[in-house]
BAMIMI-589648 format. One line per field, with one value per atom (N, C-alpha, C): x, y, z; residue number from 1. Coordinates in nm, 3 decimals, always signed. Each point is the difference from the previous one (the first is absolute). Layout:
px c(X,...) $
py c(Y,...) $
pz c(Z,...) $
nr c(NUM,...) $
REM end
This chain:
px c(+0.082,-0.082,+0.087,+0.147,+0.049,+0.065,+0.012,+0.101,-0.058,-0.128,-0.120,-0.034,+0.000,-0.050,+0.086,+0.176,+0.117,-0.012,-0.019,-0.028,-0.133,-0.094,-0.081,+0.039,+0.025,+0.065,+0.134,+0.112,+0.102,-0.048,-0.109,-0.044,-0.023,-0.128,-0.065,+0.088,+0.119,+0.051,+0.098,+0.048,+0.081,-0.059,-0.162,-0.072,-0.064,-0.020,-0.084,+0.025,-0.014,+0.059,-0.100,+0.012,-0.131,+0.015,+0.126,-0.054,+0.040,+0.037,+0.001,-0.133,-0.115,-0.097,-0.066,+0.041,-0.026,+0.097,+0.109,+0.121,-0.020,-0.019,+0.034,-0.186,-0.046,-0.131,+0.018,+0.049,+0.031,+0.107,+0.091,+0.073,-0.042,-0.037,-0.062,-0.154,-0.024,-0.136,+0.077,+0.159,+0.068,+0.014,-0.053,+0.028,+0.124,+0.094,+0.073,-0.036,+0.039,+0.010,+0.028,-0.061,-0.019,+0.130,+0.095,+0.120,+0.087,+0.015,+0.051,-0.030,-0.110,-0.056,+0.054,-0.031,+0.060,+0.159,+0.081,+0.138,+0.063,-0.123,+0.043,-0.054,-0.093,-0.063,+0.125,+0.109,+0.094,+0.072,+0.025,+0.125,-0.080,-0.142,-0.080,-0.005,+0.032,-0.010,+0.117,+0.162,+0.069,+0.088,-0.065,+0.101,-0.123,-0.107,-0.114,+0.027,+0.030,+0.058,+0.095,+0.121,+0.167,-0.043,-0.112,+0.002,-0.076,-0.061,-0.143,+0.139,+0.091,+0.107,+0.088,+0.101,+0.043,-0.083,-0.134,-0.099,+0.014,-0.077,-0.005,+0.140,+0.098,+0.114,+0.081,-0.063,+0.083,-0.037,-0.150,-0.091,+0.035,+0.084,+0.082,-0.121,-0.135,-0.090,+0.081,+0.090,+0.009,+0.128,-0.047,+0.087,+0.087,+0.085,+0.102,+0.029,+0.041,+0.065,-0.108,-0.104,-0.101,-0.063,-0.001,-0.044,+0.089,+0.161,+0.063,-0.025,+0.018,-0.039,-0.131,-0.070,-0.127,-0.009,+0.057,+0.029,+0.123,+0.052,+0.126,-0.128,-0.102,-0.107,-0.093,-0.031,-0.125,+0.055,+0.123,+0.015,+0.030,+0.078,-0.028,-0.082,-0.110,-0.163,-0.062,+0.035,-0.071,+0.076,+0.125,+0.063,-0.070,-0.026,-0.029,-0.126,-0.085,-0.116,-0.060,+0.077,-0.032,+0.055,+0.067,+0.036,-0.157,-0.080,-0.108,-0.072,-0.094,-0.082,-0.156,-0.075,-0.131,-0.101,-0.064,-0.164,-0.093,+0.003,-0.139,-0.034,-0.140,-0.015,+0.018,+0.065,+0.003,-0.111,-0.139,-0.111,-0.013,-0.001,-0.020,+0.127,+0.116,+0.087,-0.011,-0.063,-0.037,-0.114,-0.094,-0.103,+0.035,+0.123,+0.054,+0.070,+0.070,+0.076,-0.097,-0.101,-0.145,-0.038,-0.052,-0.072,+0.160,+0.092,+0.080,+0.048,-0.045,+0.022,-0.079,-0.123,-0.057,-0.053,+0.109,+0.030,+0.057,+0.119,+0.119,-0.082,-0.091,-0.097,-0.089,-0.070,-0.014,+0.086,+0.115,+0.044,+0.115,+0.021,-0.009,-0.124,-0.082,-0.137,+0.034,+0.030,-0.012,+0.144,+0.097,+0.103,+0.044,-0.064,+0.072,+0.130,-0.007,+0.111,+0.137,-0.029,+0.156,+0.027,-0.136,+0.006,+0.004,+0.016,+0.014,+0.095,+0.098,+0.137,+0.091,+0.012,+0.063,+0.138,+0.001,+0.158,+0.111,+0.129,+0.119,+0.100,+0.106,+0.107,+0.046,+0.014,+0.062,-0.041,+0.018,-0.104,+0.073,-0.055,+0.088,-0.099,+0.009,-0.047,+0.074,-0.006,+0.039,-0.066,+0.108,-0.057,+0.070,-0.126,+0.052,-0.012,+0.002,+0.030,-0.137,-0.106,-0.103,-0.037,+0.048,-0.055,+0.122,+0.081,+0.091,-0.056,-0.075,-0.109,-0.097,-0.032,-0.135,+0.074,+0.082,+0.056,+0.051,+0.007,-0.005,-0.033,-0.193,-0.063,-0.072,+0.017,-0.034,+0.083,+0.080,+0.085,-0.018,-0.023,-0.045,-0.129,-0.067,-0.159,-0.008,+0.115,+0.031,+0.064,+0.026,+0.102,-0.127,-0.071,-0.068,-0.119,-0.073,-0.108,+0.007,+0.055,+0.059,-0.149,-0.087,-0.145,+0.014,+0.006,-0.037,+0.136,+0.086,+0.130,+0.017,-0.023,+0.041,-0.113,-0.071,-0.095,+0.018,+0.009,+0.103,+0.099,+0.061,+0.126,-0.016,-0.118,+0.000,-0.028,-0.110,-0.107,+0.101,+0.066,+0.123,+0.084,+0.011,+0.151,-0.120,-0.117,-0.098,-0.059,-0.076,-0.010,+0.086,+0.051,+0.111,+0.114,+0.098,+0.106,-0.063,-0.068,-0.007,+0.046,+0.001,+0.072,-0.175,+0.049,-0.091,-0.040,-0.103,-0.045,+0.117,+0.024,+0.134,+0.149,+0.036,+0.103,+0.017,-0.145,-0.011,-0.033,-0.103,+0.041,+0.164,+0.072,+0.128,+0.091,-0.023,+0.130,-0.135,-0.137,-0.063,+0.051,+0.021,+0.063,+0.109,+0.112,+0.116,+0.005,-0.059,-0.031,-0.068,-0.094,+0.018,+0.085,+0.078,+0.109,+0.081,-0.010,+0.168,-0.066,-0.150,-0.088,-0.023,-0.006,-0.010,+0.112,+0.111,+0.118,+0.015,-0.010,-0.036,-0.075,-0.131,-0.109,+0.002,+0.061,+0.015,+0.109,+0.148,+0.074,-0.077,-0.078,-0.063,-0.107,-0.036,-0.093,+0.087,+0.123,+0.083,+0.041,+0.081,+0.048,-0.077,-0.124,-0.118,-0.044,+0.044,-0.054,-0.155,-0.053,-0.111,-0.042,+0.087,+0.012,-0.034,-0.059,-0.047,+0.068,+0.087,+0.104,-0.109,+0.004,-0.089,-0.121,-0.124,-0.098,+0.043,+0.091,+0.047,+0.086,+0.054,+0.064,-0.035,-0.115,-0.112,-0.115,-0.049,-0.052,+0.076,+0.166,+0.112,-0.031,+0.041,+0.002,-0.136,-0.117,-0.133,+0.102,+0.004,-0.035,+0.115,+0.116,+0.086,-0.047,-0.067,-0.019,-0.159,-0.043,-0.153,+0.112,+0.078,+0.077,+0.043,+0.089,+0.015,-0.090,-0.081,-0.138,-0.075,-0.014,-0.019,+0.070,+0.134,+0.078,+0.026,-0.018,-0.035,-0.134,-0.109,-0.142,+0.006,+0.050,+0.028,+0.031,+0.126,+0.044,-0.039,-0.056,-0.051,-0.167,-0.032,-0.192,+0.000,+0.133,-0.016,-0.075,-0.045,-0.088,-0.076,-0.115,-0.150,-0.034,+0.027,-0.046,+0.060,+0.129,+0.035,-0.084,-0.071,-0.079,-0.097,-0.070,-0.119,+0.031,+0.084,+0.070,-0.013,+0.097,+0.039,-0.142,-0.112,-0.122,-0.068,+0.011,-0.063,+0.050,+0.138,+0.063,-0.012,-0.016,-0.029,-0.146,-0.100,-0.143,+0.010,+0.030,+0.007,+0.043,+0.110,+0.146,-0.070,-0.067,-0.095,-0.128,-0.068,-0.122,+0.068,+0.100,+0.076,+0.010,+0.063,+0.055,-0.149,-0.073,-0.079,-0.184,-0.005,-0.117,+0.064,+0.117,+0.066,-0.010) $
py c(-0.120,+0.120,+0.126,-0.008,+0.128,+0.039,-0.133,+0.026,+0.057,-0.029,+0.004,+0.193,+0.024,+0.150,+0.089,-0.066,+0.057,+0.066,-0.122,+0.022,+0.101,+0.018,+0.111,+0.108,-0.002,+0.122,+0.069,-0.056,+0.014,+0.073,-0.015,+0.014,+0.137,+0.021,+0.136,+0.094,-0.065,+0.124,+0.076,-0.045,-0.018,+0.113,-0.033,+0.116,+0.111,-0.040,+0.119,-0.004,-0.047,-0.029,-0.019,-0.013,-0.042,-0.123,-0.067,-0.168,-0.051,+0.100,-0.011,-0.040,+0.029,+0.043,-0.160,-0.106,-0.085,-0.132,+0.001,-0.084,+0.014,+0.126,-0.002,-0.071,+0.005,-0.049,-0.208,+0.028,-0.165,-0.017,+0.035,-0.063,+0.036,+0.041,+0.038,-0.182,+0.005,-0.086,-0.146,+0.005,-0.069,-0.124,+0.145,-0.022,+0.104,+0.086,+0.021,+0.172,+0.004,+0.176,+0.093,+0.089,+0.119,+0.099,-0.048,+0.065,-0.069,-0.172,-0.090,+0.021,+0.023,-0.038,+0.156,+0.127,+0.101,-0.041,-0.004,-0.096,-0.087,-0.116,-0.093,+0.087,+0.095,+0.057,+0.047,+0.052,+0.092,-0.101,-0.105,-0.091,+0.002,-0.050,-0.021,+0.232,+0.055,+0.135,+0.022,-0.012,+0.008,-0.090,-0.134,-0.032,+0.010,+0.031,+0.052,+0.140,+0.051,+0.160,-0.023,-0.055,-0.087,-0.036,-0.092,-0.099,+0.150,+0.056,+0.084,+0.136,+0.024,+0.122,-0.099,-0.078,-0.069,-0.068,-0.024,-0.007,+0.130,+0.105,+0.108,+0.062,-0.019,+0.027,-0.084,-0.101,-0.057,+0.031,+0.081,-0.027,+0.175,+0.097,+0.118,+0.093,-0.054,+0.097,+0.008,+0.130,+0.038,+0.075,+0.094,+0.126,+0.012,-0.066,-0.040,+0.189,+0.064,+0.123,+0.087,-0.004,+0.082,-0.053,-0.188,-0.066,+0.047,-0.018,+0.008,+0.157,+0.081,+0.116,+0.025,-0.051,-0.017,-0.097,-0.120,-0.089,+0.109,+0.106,+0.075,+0.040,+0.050,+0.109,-0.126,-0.106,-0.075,-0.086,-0.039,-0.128,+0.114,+0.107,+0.098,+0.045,-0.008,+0.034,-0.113,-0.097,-0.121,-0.045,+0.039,-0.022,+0.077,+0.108,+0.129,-0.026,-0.046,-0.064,-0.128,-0.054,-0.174,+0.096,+0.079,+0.069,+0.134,-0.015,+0.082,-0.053,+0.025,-0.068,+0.108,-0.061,+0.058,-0.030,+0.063,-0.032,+0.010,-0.036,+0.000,-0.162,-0.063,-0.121,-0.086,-0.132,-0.055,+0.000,-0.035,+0.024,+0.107,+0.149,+0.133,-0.043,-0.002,+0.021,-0.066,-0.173,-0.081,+0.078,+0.059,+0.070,+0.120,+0.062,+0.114,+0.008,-0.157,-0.047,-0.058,-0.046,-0.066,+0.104,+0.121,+0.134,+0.006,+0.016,+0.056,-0.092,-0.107,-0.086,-0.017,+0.072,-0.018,+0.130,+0.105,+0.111,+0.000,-0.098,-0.029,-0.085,-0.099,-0.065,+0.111,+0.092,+0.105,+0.090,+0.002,+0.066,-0.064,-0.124,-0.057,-0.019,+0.047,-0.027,+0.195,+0.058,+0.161,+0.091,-0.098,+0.031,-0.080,-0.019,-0.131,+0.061,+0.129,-0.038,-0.008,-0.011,-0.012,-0.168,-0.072,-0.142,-0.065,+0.066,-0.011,-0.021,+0.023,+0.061,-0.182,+0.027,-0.139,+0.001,-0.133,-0.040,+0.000,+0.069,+0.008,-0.048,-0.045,-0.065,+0.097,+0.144,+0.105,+0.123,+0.011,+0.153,+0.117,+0.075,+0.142,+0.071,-0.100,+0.085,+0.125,+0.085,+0.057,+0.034,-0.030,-0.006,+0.150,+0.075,+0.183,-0.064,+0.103,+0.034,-0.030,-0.004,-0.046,-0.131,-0.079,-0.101,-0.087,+0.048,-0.028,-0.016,+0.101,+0.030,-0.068,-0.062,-0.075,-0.108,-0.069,-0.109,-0.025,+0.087,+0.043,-0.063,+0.064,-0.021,-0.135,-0.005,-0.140,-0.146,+0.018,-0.062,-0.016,+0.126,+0.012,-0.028,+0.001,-0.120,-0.109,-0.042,-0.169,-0.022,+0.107,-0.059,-0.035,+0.089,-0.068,-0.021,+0.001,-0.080,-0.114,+0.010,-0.078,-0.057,-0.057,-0.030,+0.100,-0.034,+0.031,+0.084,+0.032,+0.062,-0.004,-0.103,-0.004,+0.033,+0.026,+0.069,+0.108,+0.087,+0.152,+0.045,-0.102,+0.018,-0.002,-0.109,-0.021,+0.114,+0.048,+0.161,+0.126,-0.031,+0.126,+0.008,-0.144,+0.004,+0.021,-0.034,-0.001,+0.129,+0.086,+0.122,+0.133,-0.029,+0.089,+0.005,-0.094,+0.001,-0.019,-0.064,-0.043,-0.100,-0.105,-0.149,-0.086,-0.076,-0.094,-0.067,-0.069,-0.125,-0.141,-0.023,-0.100,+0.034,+0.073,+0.098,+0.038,+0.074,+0.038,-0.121,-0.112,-0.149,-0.054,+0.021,-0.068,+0.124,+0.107,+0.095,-0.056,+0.018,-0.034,-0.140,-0.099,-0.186,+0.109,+0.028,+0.030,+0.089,+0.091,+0.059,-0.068,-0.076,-0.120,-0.095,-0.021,-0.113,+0.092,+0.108,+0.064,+0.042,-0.038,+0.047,-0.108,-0.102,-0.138,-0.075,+0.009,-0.045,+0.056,+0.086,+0.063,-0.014,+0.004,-0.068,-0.155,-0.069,-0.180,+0.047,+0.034,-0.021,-0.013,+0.130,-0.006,-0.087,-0.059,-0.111,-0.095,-0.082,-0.082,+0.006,+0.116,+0.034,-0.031,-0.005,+0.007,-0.123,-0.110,-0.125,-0.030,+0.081,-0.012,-0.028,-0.101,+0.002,-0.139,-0.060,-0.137,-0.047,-0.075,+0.032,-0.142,-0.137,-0.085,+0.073,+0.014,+0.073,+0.109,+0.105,+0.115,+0.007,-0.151,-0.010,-0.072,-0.066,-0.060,+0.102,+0.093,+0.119,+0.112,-0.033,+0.087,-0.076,-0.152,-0.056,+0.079,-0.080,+0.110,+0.113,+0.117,+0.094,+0.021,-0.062,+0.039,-0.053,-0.074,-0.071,+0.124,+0.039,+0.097,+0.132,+0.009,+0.179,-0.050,-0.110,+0.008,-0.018,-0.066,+0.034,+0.142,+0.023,+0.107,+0.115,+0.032,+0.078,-0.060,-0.089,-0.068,+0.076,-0.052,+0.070,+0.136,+0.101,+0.120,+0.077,-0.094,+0.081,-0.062,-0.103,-0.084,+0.069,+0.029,+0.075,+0.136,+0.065,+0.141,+0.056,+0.151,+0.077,-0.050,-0.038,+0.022,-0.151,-0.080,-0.157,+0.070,+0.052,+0.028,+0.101,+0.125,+0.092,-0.060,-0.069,-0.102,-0.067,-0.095,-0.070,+0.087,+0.124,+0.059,+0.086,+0.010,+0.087,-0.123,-0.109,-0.070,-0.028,-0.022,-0.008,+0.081,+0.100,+0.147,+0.021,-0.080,-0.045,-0.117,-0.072,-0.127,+0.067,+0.111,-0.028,+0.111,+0.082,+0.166,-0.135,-0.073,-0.050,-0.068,-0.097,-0.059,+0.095,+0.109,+0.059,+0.093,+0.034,+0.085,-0.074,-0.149,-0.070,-0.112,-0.076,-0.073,+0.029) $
pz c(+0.000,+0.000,+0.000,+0.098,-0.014,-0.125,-0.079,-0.133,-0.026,-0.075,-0.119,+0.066,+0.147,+0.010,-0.081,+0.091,-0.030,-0.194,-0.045,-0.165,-0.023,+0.056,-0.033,-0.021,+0.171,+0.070,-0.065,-0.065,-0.055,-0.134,-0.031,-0.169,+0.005,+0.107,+0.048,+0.091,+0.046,+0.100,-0.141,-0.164,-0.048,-0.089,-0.016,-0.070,+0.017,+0.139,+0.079,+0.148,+0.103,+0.142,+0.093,+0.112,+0.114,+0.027,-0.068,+0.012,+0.168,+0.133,+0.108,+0.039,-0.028,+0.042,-0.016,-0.091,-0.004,+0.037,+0.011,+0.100,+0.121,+0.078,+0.125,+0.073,-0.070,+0.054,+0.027,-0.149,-0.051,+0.098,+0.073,+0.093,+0.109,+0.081,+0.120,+0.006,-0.152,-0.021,+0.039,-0.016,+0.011,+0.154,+0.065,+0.171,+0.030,-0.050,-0.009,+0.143,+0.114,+0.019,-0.119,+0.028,-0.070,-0.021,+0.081,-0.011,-0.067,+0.026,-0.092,-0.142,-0.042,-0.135,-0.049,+0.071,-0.065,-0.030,+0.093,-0.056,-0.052,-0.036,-0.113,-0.108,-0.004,-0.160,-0.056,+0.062,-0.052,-0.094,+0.049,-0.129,-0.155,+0.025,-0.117,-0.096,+0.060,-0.057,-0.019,+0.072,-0.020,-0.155,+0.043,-0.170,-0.096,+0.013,-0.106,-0.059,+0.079,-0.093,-0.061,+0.038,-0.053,-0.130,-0.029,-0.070,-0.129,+0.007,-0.060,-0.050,+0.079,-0.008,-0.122,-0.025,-0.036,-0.189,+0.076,-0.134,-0.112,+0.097,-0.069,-0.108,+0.074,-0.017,-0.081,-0.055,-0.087,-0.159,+0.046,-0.140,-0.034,+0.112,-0.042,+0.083,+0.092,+0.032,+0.138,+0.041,+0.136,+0.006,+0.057,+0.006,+0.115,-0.016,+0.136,+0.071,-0.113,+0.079,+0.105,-0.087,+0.099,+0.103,-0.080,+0.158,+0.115,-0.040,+0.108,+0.094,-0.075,+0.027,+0.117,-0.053,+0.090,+0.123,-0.003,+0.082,+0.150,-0.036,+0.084,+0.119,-0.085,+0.152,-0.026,-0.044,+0.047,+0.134,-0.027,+0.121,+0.119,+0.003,+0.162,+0.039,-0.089,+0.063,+0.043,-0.043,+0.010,+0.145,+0.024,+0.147,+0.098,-0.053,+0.117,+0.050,-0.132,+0.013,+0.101,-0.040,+0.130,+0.188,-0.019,+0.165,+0.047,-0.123,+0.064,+0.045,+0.103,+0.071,-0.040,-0.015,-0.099,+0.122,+0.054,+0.072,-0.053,-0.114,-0.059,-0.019,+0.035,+0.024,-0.145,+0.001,-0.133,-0.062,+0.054,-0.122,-0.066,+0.080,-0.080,-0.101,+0.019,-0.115,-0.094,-0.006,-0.154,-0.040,+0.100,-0.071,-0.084,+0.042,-0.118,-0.086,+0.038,-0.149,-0.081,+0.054,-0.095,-0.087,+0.093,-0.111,-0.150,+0.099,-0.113,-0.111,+0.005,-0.092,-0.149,+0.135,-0.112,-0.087,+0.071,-0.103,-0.089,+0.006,-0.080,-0.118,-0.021,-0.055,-0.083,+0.045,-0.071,-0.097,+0.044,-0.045,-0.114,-0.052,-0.054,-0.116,+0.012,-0.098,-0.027,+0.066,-0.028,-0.080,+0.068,-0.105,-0.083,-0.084,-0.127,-0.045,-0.076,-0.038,+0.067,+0.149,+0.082,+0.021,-0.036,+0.013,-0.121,-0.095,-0.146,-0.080,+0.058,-0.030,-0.081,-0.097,-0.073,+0.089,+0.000,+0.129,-0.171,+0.093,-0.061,+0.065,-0.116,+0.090,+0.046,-0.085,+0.042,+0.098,+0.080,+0.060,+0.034,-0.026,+0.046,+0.093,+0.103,+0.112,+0.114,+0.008,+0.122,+0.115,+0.107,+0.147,+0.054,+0.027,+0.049,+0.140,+0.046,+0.161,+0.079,-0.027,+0.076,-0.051,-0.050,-0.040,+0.089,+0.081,+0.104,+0.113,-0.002,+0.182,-0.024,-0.121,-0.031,+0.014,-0.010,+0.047,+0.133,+0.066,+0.140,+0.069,+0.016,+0.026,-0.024,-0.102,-0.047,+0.089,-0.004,+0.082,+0.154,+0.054,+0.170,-0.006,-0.107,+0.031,-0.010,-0.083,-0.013,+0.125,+0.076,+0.117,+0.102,+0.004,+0.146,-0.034,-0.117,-0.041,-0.094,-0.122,-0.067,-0.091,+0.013,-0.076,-0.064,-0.145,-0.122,-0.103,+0.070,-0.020,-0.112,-0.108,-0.112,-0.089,+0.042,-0.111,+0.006,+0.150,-0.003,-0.073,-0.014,-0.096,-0.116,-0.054,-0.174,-0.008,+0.071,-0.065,-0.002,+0.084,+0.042,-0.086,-0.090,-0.141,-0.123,+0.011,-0.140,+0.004,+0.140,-0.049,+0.004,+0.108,+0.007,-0.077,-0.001,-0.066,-0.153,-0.023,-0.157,-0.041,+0.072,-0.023,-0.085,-0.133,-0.046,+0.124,-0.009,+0.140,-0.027,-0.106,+0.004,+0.047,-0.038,+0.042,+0.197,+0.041,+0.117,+0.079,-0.021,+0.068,-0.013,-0.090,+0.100,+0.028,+0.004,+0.106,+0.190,+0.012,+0.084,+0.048,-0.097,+0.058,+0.082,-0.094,+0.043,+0.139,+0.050,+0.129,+0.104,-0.005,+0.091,+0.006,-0.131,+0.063,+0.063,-0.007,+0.086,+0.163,+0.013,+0.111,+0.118,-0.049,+0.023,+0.092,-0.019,+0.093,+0.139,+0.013,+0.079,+0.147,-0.072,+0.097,+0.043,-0.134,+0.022,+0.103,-0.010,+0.138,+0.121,+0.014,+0.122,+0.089,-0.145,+0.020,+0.059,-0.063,+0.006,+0.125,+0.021,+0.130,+0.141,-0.013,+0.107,-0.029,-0.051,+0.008,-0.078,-0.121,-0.052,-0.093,-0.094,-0.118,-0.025,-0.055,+0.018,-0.172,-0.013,-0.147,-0.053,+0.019,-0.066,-0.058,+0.085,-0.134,-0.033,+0.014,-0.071,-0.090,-0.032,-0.117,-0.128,+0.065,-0.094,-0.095,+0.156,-0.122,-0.060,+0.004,-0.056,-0.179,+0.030,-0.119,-0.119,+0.064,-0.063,-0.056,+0.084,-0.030,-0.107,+0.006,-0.087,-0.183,+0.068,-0.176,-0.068,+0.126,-0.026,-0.058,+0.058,-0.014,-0.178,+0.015,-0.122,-0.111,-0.008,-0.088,+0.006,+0.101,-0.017,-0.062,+0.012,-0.083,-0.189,+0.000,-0.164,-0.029,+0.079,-0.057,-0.015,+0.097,+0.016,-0.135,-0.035,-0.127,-0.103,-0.005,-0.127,-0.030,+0.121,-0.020,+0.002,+0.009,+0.051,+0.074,+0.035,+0.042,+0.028,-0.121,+0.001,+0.134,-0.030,+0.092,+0.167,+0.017,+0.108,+0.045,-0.025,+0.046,+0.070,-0.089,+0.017,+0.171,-0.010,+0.111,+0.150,-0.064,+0.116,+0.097,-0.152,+0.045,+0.071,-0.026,+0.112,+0.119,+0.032,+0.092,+0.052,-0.004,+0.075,+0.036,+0.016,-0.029,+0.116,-0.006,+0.104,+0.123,-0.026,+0.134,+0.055,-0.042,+0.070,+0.050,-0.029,+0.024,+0.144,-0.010,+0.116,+0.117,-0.037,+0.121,+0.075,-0.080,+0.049,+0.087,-0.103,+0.064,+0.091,+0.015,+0.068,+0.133) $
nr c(1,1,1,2,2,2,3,3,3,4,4,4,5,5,5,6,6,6,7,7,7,8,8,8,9,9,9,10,10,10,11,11,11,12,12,12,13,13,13,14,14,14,15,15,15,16,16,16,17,17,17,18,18,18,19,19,19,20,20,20,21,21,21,22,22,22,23,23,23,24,24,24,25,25,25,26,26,26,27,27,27,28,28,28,29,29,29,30,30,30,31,31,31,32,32,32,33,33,33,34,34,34,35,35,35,36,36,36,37,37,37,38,38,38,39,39,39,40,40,40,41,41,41,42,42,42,43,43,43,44,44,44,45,45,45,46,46,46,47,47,47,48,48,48,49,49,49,50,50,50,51,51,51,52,52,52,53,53,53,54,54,54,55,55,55,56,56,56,57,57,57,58,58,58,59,59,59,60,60,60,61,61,61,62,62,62,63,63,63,64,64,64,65,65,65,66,66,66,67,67,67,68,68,68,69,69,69,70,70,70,71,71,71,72,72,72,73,73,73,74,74,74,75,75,75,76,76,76,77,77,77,78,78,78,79,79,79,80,80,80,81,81,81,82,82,82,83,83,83,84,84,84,85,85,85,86,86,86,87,87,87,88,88,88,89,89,89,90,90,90,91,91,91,92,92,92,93,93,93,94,94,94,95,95,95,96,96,96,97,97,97,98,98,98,99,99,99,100,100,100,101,101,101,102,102,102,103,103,103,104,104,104,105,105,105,106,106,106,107,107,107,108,108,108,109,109,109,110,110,110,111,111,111,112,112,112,113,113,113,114,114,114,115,115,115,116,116,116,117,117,117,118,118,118,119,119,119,120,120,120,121,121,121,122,122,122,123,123,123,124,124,124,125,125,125,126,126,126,127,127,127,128,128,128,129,129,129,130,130,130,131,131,131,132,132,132,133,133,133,134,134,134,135,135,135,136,136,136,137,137,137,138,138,138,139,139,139,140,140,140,141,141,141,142,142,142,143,143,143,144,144,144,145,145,145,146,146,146,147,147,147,148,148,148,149,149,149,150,150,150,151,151,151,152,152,152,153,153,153,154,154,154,155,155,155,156,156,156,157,157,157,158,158,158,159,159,159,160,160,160,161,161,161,162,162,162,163,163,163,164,164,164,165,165,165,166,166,166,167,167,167,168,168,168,169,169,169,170,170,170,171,171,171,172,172,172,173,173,173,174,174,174,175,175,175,176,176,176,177,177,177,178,178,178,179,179,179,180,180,180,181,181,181,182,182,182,183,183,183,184,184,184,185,185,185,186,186,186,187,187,187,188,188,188,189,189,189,190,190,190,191,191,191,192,192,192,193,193,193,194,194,194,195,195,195,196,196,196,197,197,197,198,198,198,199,199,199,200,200,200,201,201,201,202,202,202,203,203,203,204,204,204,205,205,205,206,206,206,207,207,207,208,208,208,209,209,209,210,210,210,211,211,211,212,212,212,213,213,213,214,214,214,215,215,215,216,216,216,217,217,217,218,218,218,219,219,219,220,220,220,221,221,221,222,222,222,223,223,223,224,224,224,225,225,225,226,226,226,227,227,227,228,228,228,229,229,229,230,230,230,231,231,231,232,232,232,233,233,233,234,234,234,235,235,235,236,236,236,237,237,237,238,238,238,239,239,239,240,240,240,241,241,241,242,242,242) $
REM end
């Protein structure tokens, strides 16, 4: 069962993201604590981005310089981030990542042509000076909330920067894999990491990431919009009636 999720999940975190929202349930369903299963999820996301970064990148879709660039202020926000302590109760906050999800879902149907954009091997994107603080921030919300992070990011490289949706899914793989080590130490370190089923739904997910980055660039745009407008439809319905 965890392969077969792992392989869903690997497909959809590769095209659009949220696929937490359906592992960590499936291991917890496991018998697993809730803190365990958050720490085995990390191996299955960690070589799933590897595998989806690596994909992308062989077929010439991924912009190493600006990823890196962006990766300099995402992972120190994303540190600064896990040291804040937030009082606002966990339900209100899935309930406001719910609404906003499903703004991002709208807004997707309202800006076509930023979701339109034909994928190139080549891009001449530039990253100014606020699209630094937008990675920032982005980063210090992945730090201490972390649900949904990567859809923050696709929308943040697709409307802001101007990245195609093929293109902006793997510099997004690539910023969670550099996001990801991180948090697994700490998991590791604290004894929470359960490696047997977390390397089983690693397997999944690596073979889902890589299909998924084949379909990506083999269907372009139009099938991925589609995808991602539903995923953004399920993961707002989850967090907000759950």
């Amino acid at each position: 069962m965890l392969f077969f999720v792992g392989l869903f999940v690997g497909f959809i975190n590769t095209i659009a993201g949220s696929g937490s929202f359906l592992t960590l349930p499936v291991l917890i369903w496991t018998g697993m604590p809730a803190n365990i299963a958050n720490g085995t999820n990390r191996i299955s996301i960690l070589l799933g981005s590897l595998t989806g970064v690596l994909s992308f990148n062989k077929k010439k879709y991924f912009d190493f310089r600006n990823a890196a660039r962006l990766a300099a202020f995402t992972i120190p926000g994303a540190i600064a981030g896990s040291f804040f302590v937030v009082e606002i109760p966990d339900a209100l906050i899935e309930k406001i990542i719910g609404y906003v999800m499903i703004a991002f879902a709208v807004l997707t149907i309202w800006k076509p042509q930023a979701f339109n954009r034909p994928p190139q091997n080549k891009t001449n994107v530039k990253v100014r000076w606020f699209h630094y603080l937008l990675f920032l921030l982005v980063g210090f919300y992945g730090g201490f909330i972390q649900a949904g992070v990567g859809i923050f990011m696709l929308f943040a490289l697709v409307v802001s920067l101007g990245y195609d949706l093929v293109n902006a899914n793997s510099i997004k793989l690539a910023l969670t894999l550099v996001f990801t080590p991180f948090s697994l130490a700490v998991f590791i370190l604290n004894d929470q990491v359960d490696w047997i089923p977390g390397l089983v739904l690693a397997a999944g997910t690596i073979l889902g990431s890589w299909g998924g980055a084949r379909f990506a660039i083999k269907k372009g745009v139009g099938v991925m919009k589609v995808i991602l407008f539903t995923v953004l439809i399920l993961s707002a319905a989850k967090l907000i009636f759950s």
